[in-house]
Wavefront OBJ file of the C-alpha trace (Angstrom):
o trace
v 16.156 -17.481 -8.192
v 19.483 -15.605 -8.469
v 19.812 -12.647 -7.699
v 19.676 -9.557 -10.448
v 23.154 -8.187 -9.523
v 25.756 -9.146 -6.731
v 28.715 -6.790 -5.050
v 31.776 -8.495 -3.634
v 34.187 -6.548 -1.799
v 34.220 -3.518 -4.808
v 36.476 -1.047 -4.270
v 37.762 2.221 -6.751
v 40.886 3.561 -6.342
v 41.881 7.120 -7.893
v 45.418 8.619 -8.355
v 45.213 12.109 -6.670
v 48.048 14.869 -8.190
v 48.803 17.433 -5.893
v 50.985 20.496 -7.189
v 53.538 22.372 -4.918
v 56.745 24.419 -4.918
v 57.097 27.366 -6.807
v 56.087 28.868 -9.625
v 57.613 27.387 -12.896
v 59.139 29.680 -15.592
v 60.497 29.247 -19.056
v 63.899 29.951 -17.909
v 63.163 26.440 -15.151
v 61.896 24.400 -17.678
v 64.459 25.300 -20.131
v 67.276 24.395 -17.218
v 65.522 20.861 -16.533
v 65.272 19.916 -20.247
v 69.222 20.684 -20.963
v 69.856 18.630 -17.388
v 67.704 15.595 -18.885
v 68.189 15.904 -22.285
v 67.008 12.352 -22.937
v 63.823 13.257 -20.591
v 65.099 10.295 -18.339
v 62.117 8.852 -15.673
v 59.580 12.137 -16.489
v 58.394 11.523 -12.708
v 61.573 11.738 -10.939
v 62.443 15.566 -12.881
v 59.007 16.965 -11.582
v 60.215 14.868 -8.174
v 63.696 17.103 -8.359
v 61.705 20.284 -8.909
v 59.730 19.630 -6.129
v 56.720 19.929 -8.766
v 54.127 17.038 -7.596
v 53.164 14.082 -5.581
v 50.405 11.523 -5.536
v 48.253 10.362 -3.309
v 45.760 7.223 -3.487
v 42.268 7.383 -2.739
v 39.439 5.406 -2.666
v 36.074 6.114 -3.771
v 34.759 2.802 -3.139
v 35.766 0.526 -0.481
v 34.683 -3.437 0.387
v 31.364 -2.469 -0.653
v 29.051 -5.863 -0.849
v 25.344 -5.848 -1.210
v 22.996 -8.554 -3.249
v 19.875 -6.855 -5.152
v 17.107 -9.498 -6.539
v 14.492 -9.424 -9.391
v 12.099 -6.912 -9.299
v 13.389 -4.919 -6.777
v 13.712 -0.907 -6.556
v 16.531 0.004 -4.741
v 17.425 3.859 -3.749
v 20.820 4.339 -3.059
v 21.356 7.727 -1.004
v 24.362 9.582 0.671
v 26.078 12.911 0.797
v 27.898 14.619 -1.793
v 31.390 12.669 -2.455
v 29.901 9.391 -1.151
v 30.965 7.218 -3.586
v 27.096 6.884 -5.649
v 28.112 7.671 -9.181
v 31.297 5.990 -9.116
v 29.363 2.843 -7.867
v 26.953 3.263 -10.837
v 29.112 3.633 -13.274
v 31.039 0.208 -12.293
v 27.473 -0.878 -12.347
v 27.040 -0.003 -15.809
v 30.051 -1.180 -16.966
v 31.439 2.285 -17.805
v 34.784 1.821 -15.261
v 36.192 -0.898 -13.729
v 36.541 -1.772 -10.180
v 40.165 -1.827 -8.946
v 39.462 -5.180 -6.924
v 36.564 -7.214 -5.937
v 33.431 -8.420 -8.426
v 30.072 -7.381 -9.445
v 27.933 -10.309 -11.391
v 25.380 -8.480 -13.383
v 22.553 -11.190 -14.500
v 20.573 -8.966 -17.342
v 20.610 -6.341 -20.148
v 21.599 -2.929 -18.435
v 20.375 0.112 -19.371
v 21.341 3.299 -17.735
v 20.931 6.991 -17.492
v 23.474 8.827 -15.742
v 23.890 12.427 -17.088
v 22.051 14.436 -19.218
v 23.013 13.520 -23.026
v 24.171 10.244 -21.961
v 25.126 7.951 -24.462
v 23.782 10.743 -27.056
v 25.618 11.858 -30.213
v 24.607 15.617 -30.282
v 24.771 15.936 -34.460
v 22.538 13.111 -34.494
v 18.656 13.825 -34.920
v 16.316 12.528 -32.256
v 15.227 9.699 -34.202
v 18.752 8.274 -35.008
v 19.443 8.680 -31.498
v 16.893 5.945 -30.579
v 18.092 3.570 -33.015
v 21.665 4.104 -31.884
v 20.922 3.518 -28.042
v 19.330 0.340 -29.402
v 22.018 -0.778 -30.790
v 24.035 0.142 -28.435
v 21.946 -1.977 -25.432
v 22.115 -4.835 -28.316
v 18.251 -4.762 -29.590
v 17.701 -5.459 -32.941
v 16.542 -2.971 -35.540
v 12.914 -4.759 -35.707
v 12.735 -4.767 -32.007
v 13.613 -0.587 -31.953
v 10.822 -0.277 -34.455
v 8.385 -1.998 -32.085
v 8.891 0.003 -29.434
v 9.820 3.521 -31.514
v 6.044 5.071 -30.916
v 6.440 4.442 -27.534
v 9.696 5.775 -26.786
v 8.460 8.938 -28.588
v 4.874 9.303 -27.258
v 6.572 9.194 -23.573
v 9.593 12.075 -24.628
v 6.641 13.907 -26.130
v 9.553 15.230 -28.935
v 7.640 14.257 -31.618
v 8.161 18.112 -33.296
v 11.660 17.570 -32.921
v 12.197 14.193 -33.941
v 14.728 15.090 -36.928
v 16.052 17.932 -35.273
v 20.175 17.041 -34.146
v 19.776 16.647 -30.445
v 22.811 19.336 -29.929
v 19.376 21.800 -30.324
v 17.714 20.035 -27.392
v 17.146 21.990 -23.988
v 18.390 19.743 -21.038
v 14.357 18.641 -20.413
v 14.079 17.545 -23.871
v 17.122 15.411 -23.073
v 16.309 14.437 -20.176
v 12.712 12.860 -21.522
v 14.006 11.180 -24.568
v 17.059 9.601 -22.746
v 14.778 8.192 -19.952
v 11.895 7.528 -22.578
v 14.536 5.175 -24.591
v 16.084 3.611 -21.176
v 13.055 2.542 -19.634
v 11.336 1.507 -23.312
v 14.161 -0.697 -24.664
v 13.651 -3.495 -21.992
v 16.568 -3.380 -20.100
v 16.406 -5.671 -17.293
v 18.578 -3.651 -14.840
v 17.316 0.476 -15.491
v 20.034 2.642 -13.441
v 19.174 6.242 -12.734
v 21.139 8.783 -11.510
v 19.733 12.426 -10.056
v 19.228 13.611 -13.907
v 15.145 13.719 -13.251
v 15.543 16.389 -11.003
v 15.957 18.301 -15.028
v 12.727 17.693 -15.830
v 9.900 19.124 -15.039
v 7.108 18.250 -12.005
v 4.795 16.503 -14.210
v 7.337 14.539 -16.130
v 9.020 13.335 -12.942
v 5.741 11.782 -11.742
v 5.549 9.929 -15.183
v 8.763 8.833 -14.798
v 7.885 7.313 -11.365
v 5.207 5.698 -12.372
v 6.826 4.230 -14.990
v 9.972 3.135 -12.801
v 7.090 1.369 -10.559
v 5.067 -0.549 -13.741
v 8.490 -1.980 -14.962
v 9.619 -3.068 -11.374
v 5.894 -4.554 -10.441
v 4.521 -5.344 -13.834
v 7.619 -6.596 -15.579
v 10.241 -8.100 -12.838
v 13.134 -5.866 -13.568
v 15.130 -3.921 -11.308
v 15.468 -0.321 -10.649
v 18.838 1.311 -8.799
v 17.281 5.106 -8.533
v 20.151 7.662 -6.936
v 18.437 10.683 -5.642
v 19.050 13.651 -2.849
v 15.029 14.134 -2.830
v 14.461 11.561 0.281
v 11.132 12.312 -0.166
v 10.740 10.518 -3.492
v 12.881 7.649 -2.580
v 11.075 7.319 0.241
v 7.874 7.103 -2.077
v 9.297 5.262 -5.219
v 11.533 2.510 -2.873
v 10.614 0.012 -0.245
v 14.568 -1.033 -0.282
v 17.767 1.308 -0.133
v 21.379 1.380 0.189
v 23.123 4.137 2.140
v 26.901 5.263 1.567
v 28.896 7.100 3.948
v 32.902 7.980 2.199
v 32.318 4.881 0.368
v 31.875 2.166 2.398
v 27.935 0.794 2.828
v 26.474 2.477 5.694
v 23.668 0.429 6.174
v 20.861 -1.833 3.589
v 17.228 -2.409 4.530
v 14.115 -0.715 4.598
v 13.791 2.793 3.483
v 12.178 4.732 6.095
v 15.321 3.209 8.634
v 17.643 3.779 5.939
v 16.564 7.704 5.836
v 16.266 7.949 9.489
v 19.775 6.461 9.755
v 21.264 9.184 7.410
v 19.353 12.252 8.125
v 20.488 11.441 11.638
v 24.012 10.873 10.653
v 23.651 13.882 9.219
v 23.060 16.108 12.571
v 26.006 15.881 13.858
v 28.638 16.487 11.233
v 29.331 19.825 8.742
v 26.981 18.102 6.044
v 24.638 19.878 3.787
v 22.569 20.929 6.376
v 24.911 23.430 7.864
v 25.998 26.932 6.563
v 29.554 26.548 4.797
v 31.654 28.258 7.233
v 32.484 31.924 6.076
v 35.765 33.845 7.261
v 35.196 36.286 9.693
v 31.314 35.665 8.979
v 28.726 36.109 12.166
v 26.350 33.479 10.648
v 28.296 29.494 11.974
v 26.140 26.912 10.927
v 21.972 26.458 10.392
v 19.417 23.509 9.822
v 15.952 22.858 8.936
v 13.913 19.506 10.427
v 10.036 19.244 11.693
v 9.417 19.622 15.467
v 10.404 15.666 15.914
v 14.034 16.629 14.207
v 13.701 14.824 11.480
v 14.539 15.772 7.695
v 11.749 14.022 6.267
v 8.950 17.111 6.723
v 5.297 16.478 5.677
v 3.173 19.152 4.561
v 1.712 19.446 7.803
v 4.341 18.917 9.706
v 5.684 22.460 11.910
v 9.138 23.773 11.063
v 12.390 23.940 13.234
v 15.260 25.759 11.918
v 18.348 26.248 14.342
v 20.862 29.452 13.379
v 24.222 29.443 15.292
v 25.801 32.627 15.392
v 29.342 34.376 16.777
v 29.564 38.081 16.973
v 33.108 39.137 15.721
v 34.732 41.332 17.996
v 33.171 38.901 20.660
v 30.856 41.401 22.508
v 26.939 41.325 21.924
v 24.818 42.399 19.316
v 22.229 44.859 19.782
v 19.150 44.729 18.324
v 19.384 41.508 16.814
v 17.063 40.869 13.996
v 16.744 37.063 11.519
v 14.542 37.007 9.096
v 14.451 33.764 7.149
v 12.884 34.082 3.844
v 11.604 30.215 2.644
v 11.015 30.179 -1.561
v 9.918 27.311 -4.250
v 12.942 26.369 -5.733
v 11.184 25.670 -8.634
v 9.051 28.338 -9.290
v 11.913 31.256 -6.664
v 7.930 32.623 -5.533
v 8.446 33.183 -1.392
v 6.205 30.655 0.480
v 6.949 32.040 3.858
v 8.779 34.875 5.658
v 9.643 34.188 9.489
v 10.643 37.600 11.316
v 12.110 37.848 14.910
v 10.479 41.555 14.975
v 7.017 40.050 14.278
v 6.985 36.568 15.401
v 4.595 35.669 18.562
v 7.433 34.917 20.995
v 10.695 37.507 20.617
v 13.618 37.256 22.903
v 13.900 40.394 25.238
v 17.600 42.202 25.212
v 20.323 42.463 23.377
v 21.867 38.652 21.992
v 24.429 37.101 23.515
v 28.107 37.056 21.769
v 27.249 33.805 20.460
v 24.607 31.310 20.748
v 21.867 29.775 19.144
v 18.448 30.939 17.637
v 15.585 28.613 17.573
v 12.819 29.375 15.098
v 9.348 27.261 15.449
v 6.228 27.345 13.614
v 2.763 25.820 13.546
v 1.979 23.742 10.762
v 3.708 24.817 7.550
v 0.696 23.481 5.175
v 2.993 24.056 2.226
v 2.752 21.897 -1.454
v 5.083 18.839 -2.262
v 8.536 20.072 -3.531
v 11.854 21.314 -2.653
v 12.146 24.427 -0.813
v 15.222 26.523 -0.190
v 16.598 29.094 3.167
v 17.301 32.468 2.961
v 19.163 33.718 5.751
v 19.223 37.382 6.836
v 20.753 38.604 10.131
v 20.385 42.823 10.907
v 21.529 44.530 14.326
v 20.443 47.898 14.469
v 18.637 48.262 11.370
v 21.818 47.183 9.488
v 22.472 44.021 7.664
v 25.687 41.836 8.991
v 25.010 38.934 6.913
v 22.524 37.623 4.335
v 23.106 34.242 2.847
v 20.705 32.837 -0.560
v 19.844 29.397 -0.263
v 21.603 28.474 3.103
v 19.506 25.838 3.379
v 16.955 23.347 1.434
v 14.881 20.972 2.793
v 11.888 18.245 0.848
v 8.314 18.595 1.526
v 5.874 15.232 1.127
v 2.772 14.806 1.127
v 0.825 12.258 2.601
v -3.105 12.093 1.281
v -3.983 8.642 2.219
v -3.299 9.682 6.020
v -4.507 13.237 5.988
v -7.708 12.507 3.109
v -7.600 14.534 0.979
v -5.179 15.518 -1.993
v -4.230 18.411 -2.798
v -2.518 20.514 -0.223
v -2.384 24.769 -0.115
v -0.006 26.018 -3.173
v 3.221 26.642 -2.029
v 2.912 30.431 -3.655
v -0.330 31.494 -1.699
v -0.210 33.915 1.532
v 1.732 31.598 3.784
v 4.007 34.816 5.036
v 1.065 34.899 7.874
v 1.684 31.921 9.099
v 2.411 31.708 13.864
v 5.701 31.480 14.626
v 8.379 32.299 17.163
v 11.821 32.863 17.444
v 14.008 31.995 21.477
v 17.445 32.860 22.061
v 20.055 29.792 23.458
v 23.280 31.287 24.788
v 26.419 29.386 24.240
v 29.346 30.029 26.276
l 1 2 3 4 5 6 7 8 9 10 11 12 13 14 15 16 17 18 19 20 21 22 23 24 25 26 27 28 29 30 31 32 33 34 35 36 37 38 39 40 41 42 43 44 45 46 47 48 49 50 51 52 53 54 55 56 57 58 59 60 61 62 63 64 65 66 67 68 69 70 71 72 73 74 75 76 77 78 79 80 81 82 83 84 85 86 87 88 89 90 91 92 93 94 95 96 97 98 99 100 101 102 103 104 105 106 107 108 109 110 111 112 113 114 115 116 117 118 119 120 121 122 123 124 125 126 127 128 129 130 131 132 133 134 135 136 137 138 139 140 141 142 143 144 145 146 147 148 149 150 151 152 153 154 155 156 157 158 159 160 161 162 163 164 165 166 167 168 169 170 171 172 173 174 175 176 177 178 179 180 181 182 183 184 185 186 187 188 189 190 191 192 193 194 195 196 197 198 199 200 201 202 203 204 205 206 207 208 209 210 211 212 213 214 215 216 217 218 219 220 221 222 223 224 225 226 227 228 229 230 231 232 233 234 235 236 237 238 239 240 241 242 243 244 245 246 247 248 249 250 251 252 253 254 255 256 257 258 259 260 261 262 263 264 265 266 267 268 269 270 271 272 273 274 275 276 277 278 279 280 281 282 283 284 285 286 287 288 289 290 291 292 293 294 295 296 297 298 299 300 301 302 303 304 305 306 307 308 309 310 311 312 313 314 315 316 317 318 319 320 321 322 323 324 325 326 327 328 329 330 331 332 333 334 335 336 337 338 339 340 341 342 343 344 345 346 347 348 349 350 351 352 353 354 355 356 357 358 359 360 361 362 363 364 365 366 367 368 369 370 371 372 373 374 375 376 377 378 379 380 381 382 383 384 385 386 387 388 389 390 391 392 393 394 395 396 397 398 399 400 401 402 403 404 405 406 407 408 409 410 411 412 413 414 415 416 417 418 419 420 421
């Protein structure tokens, strides 16, 4: 059987304009037109003026991979990896500069919220327009039109223009119509994180009957490892836009979250001038990313005193919240933890917070970071950090773990002290 779709040697090049020199008044522009009255080669005037260059770059580069029938594929990587711009040569939206991607199948994709949407249009013209669109007839739209709308669950809004619709109402119909309207290749970009927790899991499942029930592929792009890691037995990493590695999921993960530790990715702080806080990150006591619900926390602060002397009376407080819900799930204090360092800290170095099993919901979970010396606040820092919780019930038996909101602030934990020099 051939394969659904086939990459060979795709790469994207973009023109980057860079601006430099001074600034540009009437009076300069005025001067360059009367110099160039017939506005002779446009680029070599803004050359003269020292006004711009260009530089090429490449957002995808000899990237091959072969995906077959059936398959769901995750494709994951850091921010500026190359993902969308490989989707939307996928979908047909761009073209590759060189190389060739065979596409055997009816694509259907969902990219961005409002997709493919024309916002004065109602929700029900909508559906019959992305039919068309995909190239379904107007008999085969009618056959699946209950569907599409019993899945959005718009039905109130149906002949209400979409430009009305919050992002989650969006969000449902676009992925209700994409995954009703038989596509055989169903492209998703991070756009599910919109929706709500309930709606995700029914999107899931749906992603799975289509895959296992039907035979059609599935290319889901996601930052939530944890649900790739659930929804996707295959994945595809990219690293500045070059494949990184293909082949099982869990190995794929491990390969990037690892990749991860030792570069100024996500997990780390974004450096600060003259801040005291360096870099921070979050993995379970094995230091790994991928944390289960009873897995123990590790979070790592590096820190630099400014003047380069130590700080007295050093005091982190990390402050751990539902992203979804902003409720705290856990508070971790140096000044009440059940192993404190003794002394003042150390110009710089390293803190080390570890704690017994966090017990905490599935979902995504974000870092407050709060350093004090002497009762005073040097640095606090919202959402330094976010990490994934999964859950596991076939291991552990049983389903449902604590909520995430309940009195978790009580939870062991302790806080050492690594000097650097």
């Amino acid at each position: 059987m051939l394969p659904a779709i086939e990459a060979k040697n795709i790469g994207k090049k973009y023109n980057i304009n860079h601006e430099r020199g001074r600034y540009v008044t009437l009076r300069d522009v005025v001067v360059g037109v009367l110099k160039n009255p017939l506005k002779f080669l446009k680029k070599k005037t803004k050359d003269a003026l020292g006004l711009s260059s260009k530089e090429d770059f490449w957002a995808l580069s000899g990237v091959n991979f072969c995906f077959e029938k059936g398959e769901i594929i995750g494709i994951i990587g850091k921010n500026g990896a190359g993902k969308s711009t490989l989707l939307k040569i996928l979908s047909q939206i761009t073209p590759p500069t060189n190389g060739e991607i065979i596409i055997r199948g009816r694509v259907g994709s969902l990219l961005e919220v409002g997709t493919g949407f024309h916002p004065e249009l109602t929700g029900r013209e909508n559906i019959f327009l992305n039919g068309a669109i995909l190239g379904m007839k107007k008999a085969e739209i009618v056959k699946k039109f209950d569907e599409i709308v019993s899945f959005a669950n718009v039905e109130k809004f149906l002949d209400t223009p979409v430009k009305y619709y919050s992002s989650g109402m969006y969000v449902r119909l676009a992925f209700s119509i994409a995954a009703h309207m038989e596509p055989d290749i169903l492209i998703i970009d991070e756009v599910l994180a919109v929706g709500d927790a309930e709606f995700q899991e029914k999107c899931l499942g749906k992603m799975n009957q289509i895959s296992q029930e039907e035979g059609r592929t599935v290319l889901f792009v996601s930052h939530n490892l944890a649900t790739v890691q659930k929804l996707c037995k295959k994945s595809l990493l990219l690293e500045n836009g070059k494949v990184g590695m293909i082949g099982n999921t869990d190995e794929v993960i491990t390969a990037y979250t690892h990749s991860k530790s030792g570069t100024n990715d996500n997990v780390y702080l974004q450096k600060i001038d003259a801040s005291v806080l360096k870099y921070a990150k979050v993995t379970n006591q094995e230091d790994s990313e991928i944390i289960r619900s009873t897995d123990a926390l590790k979070v790592v602060v590096c820190y630099g005193s400014k003047d380069g002397k130590p700080i007295h009376d050093g005091r982190l407080i990390l402050t751990i919240t539902n992203q979804k819900t902003q409720q705290i799930a856990l508070v971790l204090d140096s000044h009440v933890s059940s192993i404190v360092w003794e002394g003042d800290l150390s110009a710089q170095g390293e803190i080390v917070t570890e704690t017994e099993s966090i017990n905490l919901s599935e979902g995504t979970y974000a870092i407050n970071i709060d350093f004090m010396s002497l009762g005073n606040r040097v640095e606090y820092i919202k959402n330094a950090l976010d990490f994934t919780v999964t859950t596991e019930p076939e291991k552990y038996h049983f389903k449902n773990y604590p909520d995430a909101t309940a009195s978790h602030h009580l939870i062991r934990h302790s806080f050492k002290k690594r000097e650097i020099n």
